[in-house]
Biopython code that builds the backbone (N, CA, C, O; Angstrom):
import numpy as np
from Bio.PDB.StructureBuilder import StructureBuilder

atoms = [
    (1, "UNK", "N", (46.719, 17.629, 37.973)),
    (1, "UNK", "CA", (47.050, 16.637, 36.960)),
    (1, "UNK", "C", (47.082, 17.287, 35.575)),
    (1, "UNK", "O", (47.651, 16.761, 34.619)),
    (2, "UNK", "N", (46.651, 18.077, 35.536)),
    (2, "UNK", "CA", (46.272, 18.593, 33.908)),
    (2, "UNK", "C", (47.150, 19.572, 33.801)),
    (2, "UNK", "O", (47.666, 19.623, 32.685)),
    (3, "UNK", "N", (47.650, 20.690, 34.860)),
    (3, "UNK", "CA", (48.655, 21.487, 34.547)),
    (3, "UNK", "C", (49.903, 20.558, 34.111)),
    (3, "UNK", "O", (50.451, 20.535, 33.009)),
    (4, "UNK", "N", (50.266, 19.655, 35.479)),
    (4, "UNK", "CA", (51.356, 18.434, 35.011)),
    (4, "UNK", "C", (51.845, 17.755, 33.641)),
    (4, "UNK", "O", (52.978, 17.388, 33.328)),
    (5, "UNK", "N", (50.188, 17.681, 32.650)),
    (5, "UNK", "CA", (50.850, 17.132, 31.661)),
    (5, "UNK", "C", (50.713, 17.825, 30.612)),
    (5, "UNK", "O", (51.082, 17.477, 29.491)),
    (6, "UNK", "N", (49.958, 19.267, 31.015)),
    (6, "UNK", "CA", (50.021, 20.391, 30.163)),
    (6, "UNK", "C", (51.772, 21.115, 29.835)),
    (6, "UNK", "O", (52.280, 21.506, 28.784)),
    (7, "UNK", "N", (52.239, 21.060, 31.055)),
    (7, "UNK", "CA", (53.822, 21.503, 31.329)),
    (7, "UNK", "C", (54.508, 20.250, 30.731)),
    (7, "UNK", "O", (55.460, 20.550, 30.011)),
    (8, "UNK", "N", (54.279, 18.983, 30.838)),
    (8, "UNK", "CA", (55.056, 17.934, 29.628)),
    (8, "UNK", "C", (55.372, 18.304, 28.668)),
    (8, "UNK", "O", (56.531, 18.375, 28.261)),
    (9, "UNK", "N", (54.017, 18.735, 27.902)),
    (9, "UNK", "CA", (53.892, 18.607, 27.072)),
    (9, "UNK", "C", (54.985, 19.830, 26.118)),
    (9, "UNK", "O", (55.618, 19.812, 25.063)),
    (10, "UNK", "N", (54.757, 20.670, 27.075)),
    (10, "UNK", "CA", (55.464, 22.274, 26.630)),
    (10, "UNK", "C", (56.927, 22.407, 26.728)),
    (10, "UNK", "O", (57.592, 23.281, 26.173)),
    (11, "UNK", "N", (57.519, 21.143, 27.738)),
    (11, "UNK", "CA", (58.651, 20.774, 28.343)),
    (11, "UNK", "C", (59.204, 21.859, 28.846)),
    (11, "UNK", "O", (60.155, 22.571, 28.521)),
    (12, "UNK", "N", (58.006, 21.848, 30.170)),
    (12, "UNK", "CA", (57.981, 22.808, 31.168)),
    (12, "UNK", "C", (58.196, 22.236, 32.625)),
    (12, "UNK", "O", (57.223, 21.835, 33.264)),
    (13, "UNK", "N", (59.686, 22.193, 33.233)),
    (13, "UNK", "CA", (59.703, 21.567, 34.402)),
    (13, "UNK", "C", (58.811, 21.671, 35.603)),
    (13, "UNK", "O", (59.287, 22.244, 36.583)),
    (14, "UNK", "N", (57.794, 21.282, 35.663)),
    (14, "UNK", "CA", (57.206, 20.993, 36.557)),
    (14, "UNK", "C", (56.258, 19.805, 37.187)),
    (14, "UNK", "O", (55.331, 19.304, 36.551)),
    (15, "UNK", "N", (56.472, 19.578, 37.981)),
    (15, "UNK", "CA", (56.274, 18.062, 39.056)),
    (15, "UNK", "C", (55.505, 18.254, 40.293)),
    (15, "UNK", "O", (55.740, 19.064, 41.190)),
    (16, "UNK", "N", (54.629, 17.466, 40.222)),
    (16, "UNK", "CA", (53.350, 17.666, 41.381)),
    (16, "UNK", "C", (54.755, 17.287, 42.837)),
    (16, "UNK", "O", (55.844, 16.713, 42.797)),
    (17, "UNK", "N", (53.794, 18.114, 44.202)),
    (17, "UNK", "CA", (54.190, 17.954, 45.131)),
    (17, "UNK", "C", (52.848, 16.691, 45.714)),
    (17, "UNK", "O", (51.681, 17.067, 45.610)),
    (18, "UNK", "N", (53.062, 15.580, 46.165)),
    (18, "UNK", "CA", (52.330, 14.531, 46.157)),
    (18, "UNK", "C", (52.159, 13.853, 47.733)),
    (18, "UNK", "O", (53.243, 13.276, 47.822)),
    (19, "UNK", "N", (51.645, 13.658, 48.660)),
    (19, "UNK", "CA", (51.235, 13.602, 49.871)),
    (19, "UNK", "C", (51.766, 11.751, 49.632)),
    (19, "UNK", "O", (51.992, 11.266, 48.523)),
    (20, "UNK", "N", (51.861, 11.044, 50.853)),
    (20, "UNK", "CA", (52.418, 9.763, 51.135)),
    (20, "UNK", "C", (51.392, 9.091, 50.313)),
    (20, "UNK", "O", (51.800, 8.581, 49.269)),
    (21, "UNK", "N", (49.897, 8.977, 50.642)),
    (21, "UNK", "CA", (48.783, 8.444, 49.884)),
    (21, "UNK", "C", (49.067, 8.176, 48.006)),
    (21, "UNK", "O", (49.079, 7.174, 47.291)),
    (22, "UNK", "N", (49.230, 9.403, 47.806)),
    (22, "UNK", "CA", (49.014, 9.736, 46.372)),
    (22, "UNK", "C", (50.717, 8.995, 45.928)),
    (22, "UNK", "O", (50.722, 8.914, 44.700)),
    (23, "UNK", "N", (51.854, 8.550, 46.408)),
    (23, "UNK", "CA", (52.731, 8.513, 46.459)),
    (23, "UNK", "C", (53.064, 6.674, 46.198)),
    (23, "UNK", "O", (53.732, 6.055, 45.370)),
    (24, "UNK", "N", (52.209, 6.272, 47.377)),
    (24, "UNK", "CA", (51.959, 4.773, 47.692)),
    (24, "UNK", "C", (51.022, 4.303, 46.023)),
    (24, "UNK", "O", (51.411, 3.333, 45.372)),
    (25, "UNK", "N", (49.743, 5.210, 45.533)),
    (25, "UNK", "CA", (49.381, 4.474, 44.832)),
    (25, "UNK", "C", (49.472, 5.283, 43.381)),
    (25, "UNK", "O", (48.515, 5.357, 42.611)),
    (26, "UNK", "N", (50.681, 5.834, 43.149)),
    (26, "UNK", "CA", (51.622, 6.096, 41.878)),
    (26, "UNK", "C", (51.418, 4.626, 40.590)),
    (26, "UNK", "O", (51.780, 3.469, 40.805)),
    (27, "UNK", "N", (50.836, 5.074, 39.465)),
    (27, "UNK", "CA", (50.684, 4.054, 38.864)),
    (27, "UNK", "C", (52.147, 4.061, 38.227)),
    (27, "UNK", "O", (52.404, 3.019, 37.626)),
    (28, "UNK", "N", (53.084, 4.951, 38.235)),
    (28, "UNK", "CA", (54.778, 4.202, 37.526)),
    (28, "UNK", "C", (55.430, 3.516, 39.014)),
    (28, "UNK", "O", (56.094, 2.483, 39.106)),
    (29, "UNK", "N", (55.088, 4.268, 39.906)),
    (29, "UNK", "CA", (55.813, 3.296, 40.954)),
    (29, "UNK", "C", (55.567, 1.869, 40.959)),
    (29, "UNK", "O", (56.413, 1.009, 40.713)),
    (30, "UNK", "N", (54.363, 1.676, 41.251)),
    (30, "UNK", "CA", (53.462, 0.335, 40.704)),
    (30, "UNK", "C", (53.791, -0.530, 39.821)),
    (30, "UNK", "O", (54.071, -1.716, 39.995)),
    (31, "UNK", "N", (53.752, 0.155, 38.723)),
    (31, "UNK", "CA", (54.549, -0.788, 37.716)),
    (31, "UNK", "C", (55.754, -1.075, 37.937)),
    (31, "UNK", "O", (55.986, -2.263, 38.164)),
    (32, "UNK", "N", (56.600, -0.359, 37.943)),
    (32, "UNK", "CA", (58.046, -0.266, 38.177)),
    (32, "UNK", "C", (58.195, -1.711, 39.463)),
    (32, "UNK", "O", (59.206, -2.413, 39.464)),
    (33, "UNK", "N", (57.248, -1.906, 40.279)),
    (33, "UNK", "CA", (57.671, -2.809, 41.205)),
    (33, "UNK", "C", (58.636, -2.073, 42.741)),
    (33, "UNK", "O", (59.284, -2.766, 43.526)),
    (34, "UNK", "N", (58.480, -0.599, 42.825)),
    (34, "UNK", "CA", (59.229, 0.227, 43.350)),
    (34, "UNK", "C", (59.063, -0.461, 44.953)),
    (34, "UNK", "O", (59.961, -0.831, 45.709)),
    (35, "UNK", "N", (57.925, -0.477, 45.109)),
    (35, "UNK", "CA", (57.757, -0.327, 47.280)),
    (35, "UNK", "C", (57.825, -2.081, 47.252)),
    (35, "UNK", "O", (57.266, -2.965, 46.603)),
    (36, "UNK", "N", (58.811, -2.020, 48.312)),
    (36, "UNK", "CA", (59.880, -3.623, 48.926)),
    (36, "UNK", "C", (59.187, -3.591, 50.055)),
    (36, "UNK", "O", (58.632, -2.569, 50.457)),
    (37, "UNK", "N", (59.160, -4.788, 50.700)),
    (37, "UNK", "CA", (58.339, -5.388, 52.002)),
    (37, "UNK", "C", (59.546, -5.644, 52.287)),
    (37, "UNK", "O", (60.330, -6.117, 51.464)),
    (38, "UNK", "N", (59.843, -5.367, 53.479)),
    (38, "UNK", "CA", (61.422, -5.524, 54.479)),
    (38, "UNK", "C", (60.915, -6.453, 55.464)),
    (38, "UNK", "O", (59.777, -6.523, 55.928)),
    (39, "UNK", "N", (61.862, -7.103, 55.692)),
    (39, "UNK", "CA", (61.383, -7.577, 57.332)),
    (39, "UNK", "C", (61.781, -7.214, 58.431)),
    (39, "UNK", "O", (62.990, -6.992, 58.490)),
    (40, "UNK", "N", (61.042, -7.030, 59.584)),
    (40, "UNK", "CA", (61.104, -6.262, 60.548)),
    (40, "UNK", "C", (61.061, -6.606, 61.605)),
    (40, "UNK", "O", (60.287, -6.120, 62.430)),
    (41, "UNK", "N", (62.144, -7.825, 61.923)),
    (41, "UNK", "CA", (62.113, -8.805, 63.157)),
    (41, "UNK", "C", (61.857, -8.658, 64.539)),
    (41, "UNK", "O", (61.881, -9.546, 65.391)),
    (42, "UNK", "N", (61.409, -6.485, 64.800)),
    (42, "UNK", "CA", (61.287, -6.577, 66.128)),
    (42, "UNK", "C", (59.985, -5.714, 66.440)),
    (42, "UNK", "O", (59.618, -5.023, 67.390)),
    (43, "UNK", "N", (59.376, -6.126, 65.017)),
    (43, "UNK", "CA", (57.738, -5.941, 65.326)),
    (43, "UNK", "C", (57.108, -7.066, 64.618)),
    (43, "UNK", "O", (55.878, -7.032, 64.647)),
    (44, "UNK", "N", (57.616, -8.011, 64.015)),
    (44, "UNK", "CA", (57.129, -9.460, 64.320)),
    (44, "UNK", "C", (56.473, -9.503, 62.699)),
    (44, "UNK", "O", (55.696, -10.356, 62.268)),
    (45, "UNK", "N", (57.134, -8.107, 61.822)),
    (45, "UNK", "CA", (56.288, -7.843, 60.730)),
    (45, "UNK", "C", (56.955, -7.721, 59.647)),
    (45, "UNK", "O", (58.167, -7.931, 59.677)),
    (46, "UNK", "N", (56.249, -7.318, 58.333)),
    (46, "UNK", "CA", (56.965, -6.691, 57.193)),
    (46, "UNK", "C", (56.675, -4.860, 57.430)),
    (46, "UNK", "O", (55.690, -4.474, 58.061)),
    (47, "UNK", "N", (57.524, -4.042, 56.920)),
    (47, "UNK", "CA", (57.235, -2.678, 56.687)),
    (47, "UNK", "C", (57.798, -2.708, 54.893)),
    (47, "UNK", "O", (58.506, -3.412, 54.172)),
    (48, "UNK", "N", (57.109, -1.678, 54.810)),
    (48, "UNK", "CA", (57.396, -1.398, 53.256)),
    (48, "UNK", "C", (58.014, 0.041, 52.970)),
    (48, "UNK", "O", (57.712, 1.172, 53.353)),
    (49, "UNK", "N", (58.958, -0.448, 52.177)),
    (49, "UNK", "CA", (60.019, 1.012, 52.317)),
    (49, "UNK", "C", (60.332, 0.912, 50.597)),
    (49, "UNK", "O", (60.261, 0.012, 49.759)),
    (50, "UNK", "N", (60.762, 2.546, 50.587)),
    (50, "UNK", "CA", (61.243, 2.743, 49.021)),
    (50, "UNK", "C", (62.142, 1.510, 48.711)),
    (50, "UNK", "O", (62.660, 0.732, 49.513)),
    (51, "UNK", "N", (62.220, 1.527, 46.892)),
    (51, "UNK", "CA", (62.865, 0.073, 46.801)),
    (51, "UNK", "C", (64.104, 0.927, 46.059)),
    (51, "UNK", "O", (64.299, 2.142, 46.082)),
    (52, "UNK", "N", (64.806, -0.032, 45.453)),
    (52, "UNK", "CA", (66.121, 0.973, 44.885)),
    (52, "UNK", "C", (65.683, 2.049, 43.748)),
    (52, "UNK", "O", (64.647, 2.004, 43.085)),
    (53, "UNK", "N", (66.490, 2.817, 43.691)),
    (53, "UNK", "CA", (66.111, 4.444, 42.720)),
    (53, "UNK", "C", (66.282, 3.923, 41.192)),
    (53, "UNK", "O", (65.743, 4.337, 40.166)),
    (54, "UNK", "N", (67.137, 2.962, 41.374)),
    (54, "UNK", "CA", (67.836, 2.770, 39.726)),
    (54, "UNK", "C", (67.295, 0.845, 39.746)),
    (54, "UNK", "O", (67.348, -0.045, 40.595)),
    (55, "UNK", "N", (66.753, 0.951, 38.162)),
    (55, "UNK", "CA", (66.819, -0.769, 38.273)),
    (55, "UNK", "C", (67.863, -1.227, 36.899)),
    (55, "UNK", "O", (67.722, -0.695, 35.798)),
    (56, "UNK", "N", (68.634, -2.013, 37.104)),
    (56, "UNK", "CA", (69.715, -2.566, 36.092)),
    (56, "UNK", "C", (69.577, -4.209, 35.902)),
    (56, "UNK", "O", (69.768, -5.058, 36.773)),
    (57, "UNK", "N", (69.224, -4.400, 34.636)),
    (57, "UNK", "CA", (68.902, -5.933, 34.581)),
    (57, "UNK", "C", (70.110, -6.389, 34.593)),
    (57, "UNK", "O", (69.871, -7.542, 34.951)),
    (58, "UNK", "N", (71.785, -6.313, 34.405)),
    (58, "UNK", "CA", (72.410, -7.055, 34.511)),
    (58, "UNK", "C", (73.073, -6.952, 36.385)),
    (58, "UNK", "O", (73.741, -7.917, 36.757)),
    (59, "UNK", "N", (72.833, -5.798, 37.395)),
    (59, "UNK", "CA", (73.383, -5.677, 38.313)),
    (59, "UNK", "C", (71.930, -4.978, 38.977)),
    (59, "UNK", "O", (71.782, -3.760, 39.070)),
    (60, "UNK", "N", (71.037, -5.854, 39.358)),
    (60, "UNK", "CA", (70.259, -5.190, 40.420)),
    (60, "UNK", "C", (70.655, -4.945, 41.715)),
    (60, "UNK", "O", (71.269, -5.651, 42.516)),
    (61, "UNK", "N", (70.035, -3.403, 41.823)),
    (61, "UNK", "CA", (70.177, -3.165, 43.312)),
    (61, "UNK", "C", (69.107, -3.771, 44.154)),
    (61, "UNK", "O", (67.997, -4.141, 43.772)),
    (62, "UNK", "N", (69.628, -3.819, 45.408)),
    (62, "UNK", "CA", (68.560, -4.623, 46.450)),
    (62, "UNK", "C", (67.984, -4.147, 47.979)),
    (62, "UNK", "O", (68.670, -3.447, 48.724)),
    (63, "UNK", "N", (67.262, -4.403, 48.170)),
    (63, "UNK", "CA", (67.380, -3.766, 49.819)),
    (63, "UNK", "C", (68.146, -5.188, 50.536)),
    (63, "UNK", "O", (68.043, -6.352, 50.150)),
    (64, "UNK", "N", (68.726, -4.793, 51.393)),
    (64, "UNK", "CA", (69.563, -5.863, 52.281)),
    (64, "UNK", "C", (68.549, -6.336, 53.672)),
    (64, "UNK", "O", (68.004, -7.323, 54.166)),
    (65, "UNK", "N", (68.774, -4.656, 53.909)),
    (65, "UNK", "CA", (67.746, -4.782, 55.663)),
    (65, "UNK", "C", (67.186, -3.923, 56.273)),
    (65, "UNK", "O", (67.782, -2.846, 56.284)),
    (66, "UNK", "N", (66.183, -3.974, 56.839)),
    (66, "UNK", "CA", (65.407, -2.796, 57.548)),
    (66, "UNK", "C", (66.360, -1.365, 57.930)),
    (66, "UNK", "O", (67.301, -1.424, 58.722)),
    (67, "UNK", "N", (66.182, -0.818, 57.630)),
    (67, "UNK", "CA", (66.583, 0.439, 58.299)),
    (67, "UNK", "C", (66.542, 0.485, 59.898)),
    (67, "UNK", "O", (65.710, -0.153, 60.542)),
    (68, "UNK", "N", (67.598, 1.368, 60.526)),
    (68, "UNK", "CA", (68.259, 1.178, 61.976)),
    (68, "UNK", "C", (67.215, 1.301, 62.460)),
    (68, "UNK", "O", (66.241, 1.470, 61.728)),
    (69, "UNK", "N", (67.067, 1.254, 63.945)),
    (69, "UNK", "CA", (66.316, 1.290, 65.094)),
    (69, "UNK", "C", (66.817, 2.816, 65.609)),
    (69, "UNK", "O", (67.960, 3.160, 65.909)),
    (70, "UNK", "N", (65.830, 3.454, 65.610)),
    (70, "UNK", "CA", (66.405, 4.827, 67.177)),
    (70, "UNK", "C", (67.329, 4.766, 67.683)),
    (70, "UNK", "O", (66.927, 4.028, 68.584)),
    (71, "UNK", "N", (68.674, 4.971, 67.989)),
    (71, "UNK", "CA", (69.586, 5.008, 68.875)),
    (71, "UNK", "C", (70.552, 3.234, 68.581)),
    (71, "UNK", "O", (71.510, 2.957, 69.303)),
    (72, "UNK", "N", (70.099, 2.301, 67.512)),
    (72, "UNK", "CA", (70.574, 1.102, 66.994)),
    (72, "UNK", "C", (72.438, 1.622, 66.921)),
    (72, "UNK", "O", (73.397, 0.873, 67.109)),
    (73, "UNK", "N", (72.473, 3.035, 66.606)),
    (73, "UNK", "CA", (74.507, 2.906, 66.274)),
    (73, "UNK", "C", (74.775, 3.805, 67.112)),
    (73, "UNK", "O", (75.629, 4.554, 66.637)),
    (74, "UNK", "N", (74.386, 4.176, 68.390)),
    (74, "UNK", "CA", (74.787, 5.412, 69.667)),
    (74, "UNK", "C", (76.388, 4.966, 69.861)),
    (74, "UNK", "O", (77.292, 5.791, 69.993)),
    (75, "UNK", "N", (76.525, 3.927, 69.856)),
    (75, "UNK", "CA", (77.719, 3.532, 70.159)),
    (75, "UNK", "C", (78.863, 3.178, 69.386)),
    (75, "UNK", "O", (79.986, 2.871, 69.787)),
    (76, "UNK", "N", (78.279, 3.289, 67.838)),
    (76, "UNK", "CA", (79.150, 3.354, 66.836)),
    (76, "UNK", "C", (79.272, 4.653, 66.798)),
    (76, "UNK", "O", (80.485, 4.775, 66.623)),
    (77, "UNK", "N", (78.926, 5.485, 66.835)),
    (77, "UNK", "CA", (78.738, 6.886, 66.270)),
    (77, "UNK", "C", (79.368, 7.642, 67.225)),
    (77, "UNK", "O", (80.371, 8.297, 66.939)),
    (78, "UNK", "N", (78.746, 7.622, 68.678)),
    (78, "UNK", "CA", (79.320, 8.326, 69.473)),
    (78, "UNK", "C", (80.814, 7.834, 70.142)),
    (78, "UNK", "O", (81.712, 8.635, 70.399)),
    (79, "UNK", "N", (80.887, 6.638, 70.331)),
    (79, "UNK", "CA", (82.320, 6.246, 70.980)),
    (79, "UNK", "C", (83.377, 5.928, 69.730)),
    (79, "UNK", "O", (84.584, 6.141, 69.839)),
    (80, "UNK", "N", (82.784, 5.412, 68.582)),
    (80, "UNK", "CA", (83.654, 5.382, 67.203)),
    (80, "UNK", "C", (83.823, 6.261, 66.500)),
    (80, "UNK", "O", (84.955, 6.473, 66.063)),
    (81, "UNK", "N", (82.753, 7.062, 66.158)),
    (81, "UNK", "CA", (83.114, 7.901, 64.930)),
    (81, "UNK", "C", (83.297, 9.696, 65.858)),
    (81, "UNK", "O", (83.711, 10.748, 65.371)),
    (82, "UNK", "N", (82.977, 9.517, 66.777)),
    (82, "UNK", "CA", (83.207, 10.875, 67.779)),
    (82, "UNK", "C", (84.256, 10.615, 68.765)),
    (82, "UNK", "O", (85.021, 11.472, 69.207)),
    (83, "UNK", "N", (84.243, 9.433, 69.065)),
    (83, "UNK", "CA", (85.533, 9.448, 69.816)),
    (83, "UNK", "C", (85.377, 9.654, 71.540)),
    (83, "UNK", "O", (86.325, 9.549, 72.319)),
    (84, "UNK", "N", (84.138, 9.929, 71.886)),
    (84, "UNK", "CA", (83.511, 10.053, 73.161)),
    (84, "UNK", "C", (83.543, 9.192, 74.189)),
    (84, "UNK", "O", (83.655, 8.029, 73.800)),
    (85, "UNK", "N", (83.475, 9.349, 75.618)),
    (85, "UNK", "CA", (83.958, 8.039, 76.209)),
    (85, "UNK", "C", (82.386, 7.152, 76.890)),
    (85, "UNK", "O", (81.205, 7.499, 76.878)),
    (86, "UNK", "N", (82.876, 6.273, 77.275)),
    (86, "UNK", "CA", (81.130, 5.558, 78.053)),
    (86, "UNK", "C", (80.406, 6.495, 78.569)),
    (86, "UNK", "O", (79.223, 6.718, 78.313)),
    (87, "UNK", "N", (81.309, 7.242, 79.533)),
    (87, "UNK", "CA", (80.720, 7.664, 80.703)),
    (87, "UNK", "C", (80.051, 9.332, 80.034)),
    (87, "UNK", "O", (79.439, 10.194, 80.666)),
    (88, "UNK", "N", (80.422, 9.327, 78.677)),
    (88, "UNK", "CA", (79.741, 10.847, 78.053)),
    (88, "UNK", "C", (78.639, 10.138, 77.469)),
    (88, "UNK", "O", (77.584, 10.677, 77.806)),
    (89, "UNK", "N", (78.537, 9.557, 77.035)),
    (89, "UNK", "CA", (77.441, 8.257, 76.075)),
    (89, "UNK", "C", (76.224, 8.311, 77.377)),
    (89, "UNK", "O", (75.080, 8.703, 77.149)),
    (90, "UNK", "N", (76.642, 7.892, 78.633)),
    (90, "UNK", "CA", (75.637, 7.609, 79.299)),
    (90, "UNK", "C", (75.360, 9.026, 80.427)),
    (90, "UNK", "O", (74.619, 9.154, 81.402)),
    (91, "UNK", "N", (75.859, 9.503, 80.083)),
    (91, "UNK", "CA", (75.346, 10.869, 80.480)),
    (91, "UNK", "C", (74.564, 11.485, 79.539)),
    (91, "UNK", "O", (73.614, 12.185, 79.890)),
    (92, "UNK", "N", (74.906, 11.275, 78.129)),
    (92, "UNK", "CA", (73.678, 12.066, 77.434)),
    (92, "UNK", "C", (72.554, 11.346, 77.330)),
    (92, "UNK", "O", (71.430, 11.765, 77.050)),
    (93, "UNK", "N", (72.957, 10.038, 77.608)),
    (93, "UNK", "CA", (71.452, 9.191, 77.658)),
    (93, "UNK", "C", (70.347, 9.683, 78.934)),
    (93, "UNK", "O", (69.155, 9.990, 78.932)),
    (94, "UNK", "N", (71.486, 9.578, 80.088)),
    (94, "UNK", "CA", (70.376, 10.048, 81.116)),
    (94, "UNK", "C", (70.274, 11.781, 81.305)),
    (94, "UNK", "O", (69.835, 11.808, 82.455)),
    (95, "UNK", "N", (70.352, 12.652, 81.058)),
    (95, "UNK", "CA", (70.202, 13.892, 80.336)),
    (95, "UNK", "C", (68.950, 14.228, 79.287)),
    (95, "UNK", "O", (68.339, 15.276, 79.072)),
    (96, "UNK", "N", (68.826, 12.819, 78.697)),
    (96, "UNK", "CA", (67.768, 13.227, 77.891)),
    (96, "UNK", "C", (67.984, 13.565, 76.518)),
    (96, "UNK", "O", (67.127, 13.828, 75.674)),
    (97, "UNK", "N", (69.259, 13.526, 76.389)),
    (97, "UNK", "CA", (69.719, 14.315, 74.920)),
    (97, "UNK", "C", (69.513, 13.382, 73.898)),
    (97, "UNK", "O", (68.987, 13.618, 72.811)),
    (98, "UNK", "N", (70.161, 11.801, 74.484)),
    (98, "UNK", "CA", (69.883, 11.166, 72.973)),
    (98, "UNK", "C", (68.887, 9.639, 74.041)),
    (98, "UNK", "O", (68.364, 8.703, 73.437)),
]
sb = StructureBuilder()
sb.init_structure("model")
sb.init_model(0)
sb.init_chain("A")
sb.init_seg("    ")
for serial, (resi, resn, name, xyz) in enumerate(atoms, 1):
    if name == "N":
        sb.init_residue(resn, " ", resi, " ")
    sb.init_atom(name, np.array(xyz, "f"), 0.0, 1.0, " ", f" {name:<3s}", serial, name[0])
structure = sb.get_structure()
């Protein structure tokens, strides 16, 4: 902490490397209102995830929705955006790959 605001002060780029703990209880994050409670309809819960990077009082950004599930777009990704057929999809499933 003291090198941190010793290097401020000198306007010396440097920025703590900060573990999830120390991260969660950030007193600018805090203020800022940064960590969003999502809902998480298939654990019956809220999770709390980064909130938007930028805040704009006339155009706030928002979170919409939980982030995907494991394997939630296999089938967008692999048969849409790869172009792959069922029967490769379910071969890498039972393979083990995805």
């Amino acid at each position: 902490d003291e090198l941190y605001k010793e290097s401020s002060k000198r306007h010396i780029p440097l920025a703590p490397v900060s573990g999830f703990d120390a991260v969660l209880r950030n007193k600018q994050l805090r203020s800022r209102d940064y960590w969003v409670d999502v809902d998480h309809p298939e654990l019956k819960s809220k999770i709390r995830y980064p909130g938007p990077f930028l805040k704009f009082s006339e155009t706030p950004m928002t979170i919409r929705h939980r982030a995907p599930l494991i394997g939630e777009h296999n089938e967008d990704v692999y048969l849409g955006e790869l172009g792959m057929s069922k029967r490769e999809l379910v071969m890498l499933k039972e393979g083990g790959v995805i």
